[in-house]
C-alpha positions in Angstrom: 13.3 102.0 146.3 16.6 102.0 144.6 17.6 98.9 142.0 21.2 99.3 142.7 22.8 98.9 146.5 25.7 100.3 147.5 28.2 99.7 151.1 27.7 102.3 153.3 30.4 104.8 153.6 32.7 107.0 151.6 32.5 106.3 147.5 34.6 106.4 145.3 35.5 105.8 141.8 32.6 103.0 140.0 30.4 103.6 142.9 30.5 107.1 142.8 29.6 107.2 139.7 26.8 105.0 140.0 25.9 107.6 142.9 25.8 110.6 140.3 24.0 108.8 137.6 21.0 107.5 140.3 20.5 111.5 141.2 20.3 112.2 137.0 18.1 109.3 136.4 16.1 109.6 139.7 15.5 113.2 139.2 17.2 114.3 142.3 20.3 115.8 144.3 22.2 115.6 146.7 23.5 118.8 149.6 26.7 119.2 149.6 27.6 120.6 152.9 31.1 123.0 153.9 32.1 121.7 157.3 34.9 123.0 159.7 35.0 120.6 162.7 33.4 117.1 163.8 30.6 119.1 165.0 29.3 119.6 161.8 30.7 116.9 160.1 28.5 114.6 163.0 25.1 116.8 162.3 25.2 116.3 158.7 25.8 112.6 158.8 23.0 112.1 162.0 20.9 114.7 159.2 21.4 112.0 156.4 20.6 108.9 158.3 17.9 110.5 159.5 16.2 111.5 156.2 17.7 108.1 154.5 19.6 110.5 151.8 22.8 110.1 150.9 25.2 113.0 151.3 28.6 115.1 150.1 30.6 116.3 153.3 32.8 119.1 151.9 35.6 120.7 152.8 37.0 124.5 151.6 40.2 125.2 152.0 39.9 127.7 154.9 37.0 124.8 156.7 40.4 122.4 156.7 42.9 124.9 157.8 40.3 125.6 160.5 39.8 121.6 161.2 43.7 121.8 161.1 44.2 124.6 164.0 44.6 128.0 162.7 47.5 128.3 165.3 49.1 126.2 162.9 52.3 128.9 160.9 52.2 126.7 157.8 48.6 127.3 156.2 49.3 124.6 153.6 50.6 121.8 156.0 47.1 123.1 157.9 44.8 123.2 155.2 46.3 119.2 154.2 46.5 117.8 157.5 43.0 119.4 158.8 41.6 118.0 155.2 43.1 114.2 155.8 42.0 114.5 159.6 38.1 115.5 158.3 38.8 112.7 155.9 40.1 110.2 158.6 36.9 111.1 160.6 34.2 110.4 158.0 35.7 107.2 156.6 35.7 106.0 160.4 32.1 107.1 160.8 30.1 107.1 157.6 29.5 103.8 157.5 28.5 103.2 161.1 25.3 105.6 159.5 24.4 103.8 157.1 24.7 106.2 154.3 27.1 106.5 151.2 28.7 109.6 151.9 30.8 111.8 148.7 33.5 113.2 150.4 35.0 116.6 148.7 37.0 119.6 148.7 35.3 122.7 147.8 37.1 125.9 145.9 40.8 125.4 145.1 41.3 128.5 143.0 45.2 128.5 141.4 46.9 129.5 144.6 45.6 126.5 146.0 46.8 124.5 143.7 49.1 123.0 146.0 47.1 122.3 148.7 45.2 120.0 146.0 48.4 118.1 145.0 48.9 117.6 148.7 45.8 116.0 149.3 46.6 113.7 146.0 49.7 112.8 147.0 48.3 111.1 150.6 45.6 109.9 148.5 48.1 108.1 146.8 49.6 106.4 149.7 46.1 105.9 151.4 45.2 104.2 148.1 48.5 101.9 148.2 47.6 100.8 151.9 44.3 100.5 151.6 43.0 100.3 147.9 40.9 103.2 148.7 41.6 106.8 148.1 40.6 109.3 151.0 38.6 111.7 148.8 35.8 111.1 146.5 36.7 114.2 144.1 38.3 117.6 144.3 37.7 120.5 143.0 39.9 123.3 140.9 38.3 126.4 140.6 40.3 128.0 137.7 36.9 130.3 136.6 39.4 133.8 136.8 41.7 132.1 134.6 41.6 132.4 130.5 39.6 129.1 129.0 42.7 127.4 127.5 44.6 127.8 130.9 41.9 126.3 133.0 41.4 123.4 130.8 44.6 122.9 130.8 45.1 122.5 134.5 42.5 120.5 134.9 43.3 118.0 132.4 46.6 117.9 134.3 45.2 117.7 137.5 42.8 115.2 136.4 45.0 112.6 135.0 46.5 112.6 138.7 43.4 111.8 140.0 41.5 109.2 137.6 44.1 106.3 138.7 43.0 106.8 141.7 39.4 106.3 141.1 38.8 110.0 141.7 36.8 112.9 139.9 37.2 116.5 139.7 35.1 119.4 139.8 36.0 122.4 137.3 34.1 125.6 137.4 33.3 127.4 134.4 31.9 131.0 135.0 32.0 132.9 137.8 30.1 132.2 140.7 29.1 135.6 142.3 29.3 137.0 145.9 31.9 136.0 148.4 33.0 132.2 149.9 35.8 131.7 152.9 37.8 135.2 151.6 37.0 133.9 147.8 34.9 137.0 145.8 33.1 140.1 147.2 30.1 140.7 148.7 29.6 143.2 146.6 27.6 141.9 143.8 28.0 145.1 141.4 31.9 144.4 141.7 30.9 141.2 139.6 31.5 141.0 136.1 27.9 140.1 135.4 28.6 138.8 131.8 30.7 136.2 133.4 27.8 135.0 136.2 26.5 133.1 132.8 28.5 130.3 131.1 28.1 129.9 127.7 27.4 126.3 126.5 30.2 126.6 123.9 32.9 126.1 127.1 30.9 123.5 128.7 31.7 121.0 125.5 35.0 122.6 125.3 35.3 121.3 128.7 33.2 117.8 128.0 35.7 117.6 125.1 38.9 118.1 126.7 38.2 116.2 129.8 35.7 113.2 129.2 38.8 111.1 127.8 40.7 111.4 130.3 38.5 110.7 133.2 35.2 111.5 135.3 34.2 115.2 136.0 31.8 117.4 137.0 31.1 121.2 135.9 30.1 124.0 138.3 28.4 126.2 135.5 27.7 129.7 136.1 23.8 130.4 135.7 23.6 133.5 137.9 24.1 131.8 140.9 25.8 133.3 143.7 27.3 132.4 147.0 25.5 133.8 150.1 22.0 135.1 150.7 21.1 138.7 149.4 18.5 140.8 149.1 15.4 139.7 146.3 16.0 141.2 143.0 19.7 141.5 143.1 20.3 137.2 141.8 18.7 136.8 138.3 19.0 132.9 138.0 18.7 131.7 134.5 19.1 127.8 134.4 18.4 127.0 131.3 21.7 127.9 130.4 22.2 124.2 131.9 19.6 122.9 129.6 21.5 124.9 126.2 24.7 123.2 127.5 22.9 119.3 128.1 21.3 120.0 124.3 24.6 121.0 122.4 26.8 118.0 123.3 23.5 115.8 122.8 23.8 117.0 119.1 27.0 116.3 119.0 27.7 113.0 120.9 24.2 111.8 121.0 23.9 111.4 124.9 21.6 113.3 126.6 22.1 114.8 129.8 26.1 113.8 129.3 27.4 116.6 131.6 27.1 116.3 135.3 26.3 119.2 136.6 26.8 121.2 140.0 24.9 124.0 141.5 27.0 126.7 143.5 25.5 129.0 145.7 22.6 127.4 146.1 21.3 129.1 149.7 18.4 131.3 149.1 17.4 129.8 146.2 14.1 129.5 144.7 12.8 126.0 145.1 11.6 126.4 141.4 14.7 127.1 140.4 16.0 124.5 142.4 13.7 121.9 140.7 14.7 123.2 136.6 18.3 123.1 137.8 17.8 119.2 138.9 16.2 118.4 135.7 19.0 119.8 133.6 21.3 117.2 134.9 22.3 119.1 138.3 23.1 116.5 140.7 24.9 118.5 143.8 23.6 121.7 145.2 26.2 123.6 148.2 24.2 125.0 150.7 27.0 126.3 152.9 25.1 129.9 153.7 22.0 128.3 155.4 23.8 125.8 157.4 26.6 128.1 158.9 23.5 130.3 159.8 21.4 127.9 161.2 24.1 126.6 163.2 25.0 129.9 164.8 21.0 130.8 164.9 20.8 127.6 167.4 23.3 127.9 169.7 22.6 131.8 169.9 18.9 131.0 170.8 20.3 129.2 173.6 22.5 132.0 174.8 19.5 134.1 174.7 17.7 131.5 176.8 20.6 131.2 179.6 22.6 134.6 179.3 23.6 133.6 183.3 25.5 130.6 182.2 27.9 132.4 180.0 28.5 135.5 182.1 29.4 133.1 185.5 29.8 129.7 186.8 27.5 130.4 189.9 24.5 132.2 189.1 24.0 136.1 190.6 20.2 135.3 191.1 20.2 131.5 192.2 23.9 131.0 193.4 23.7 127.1 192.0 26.3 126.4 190.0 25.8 126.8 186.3 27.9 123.8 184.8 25.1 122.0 183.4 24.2 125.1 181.2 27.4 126.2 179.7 29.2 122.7 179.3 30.1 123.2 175.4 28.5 119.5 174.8 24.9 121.0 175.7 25.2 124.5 173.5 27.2 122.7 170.6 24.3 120.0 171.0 22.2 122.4 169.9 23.7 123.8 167.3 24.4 120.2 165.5 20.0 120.0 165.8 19.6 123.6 164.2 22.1 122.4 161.6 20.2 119.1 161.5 16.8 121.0 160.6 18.1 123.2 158.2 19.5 119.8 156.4 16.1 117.9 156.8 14.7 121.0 154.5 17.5 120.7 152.1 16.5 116.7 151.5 13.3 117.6 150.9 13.9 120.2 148.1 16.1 118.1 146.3 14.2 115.4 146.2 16.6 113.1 148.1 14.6 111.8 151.2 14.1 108.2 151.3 16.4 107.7 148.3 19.6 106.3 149.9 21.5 103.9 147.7 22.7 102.4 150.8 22.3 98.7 151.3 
């Protein structure tokens, strides 16, 4: 049982920072989850109630254009409106689960810087109406860009957010493989020297952005996005450890940097578990759950091929409606998704640990 309670819902600010340091201290993490509709945003809450974890309901920027309508000609007013819309959804909803729920935006590399302001902007507003801003964090992922210039950006970008009792994610390394059009698939396109961060830039980072406000560090440790074949990811998270141990000497706070771990479908549960105890308190698991989704609901087309080839059935000719009404086979899918989270708990350590009052 947790010592500290927290309201149900969407954190923010102090209490999402009293989220994060709970998983350090508690020697756990949390899944944070890419969704593109309420579909998914409903099977990962019911998923977290369920298990009594809390949760971090993310959004990329292709999940919100999607959320948005990608009929929509202006991707940037779709990608902001289908983000604030998710947002809307889970603020209405979250609490009614009785979970505290981080609510994100995944990989904004520097195109997408825009789409970020955006978001910041209604924050803003949502934050003057309400006291509240409609994010928890964002993230800028600057990793293509020279050191200096990604620091840079996020310092900018931070000082934007901290008023607002918000915290960013940077990302320092590469993260292999491909996410939503981000990266290749092909893992020998990746500069492999640049899957490893090197502590040096994560207190470069700790350095440039702990004054200014809260952050966390996707650090590259060999982790990729996706799920390949064994052999081709080499994960090597002590590199975590190296970074926790350098700013220790040098600030005399251990475990100081709160780390994230990208690309973590497929992963070894060891490796799962070192990462945790390095100060990892987020793992994305975006892979598994897209497949287990589609893995449901194509079970079920398997199961009644009749029903999605005709409303009356050639063999019976009783009408099908009860078979291909979208609420049963999208039903489905939302359980699939469901399991696949009620494993992801587990590994992390998370069941049971809700901070929820």
């Amino acid at each position: 049982m947790q010592n500290s309670h927290l309201k149900p819902g969407v954190v923010w600010g102090e209490t999402y920072q009293q989220l994060v340091s709970a998983c350090k201290k508690g020697g756990y993490a949390l899944p944070a989850v890419n969704v593109i509709g309420t579909n998914s945003i409903n099977a990962v809450l019911e998923s977290a109630a369920r298990n009594k974890s809390d949760i971090i309901i993310q959004l990329s920027s292709g999940g919100a254009q999607f959320f948005g309508g990608p009929s929509l000609a202006d991707s940037l007013t779709a990608r902001t409106l289908g983000a604030i819309s998710a947002a809307q959804h889970v603020h209405k909803m979250a609490e009614h689960y009785g979970i505290c729920v981080v609510l994100h935006t995944d990989h904004a590399n520097k195109s997408l810087i825009p789409w970020v302001e955006a978001m910041i902007t209604h924050s803003a507003d949502h934050h003057r109406q309400s006291g509240t801003p409609l994010f928890s964090s964002h993230m800028l992922d600057l990793s293509e860009e020279p050191l200096a210039d990604n620091l840079a950006e996020c310092r900018r970008i931070l000082a934007k957010l901290a008023p607002l009792g918000m915290s960013l994610e940077i990302e320092l390394g590469v993260t292999g493989g491909e996410e939503d059009g981000v990266g290749s698939e092909d893992l020998g396109s990746a500069d492999h020297s640049r899957l490893y961060t090197q502590p040096e830039d994560v207190w470069q980072a700790y350095e440039t952005l702990k004054p200014i406000g809260h952050f966390s560090v996707a650090a590259s440790f060999g982790n990729v996005h996706g799920v390949y074949a064994p052999g081709n990811v080499k994960l090597r998270p002590e590199i975590l450890d190296k970074s926790q141990k350098l700013i220790q000497q040098k600030t005399g706070i251990e475990k100081a940097v709160n780390f994230v771990f990208h690309g973590g479908s497929g992963s070894d549960k060891k490796d799962i578990e070192n990462a945790i105890s390095y100060g990892v308190f987020k793992m994305n698991i975006d892979t598994d759950t897209q497949f287990a989704f589609a893995h449901g609901i194509g079970g079920y087309v398997a199961q009644n091929p009749e029903a999605f080839q005709a409303q009356i059935s050639p063999t019976t000719h009783k009408p099908l409606k009860s078979l291909y009404d979208p609420r049963k086979w999208l039903r489905v899918g939302e359980k699939s998704m469901g399991a696949r989270m009620d494993e992801a708990f587990k590994d992390l350590g998370s069941t049971g640990r809700s901070l929820a009052a």
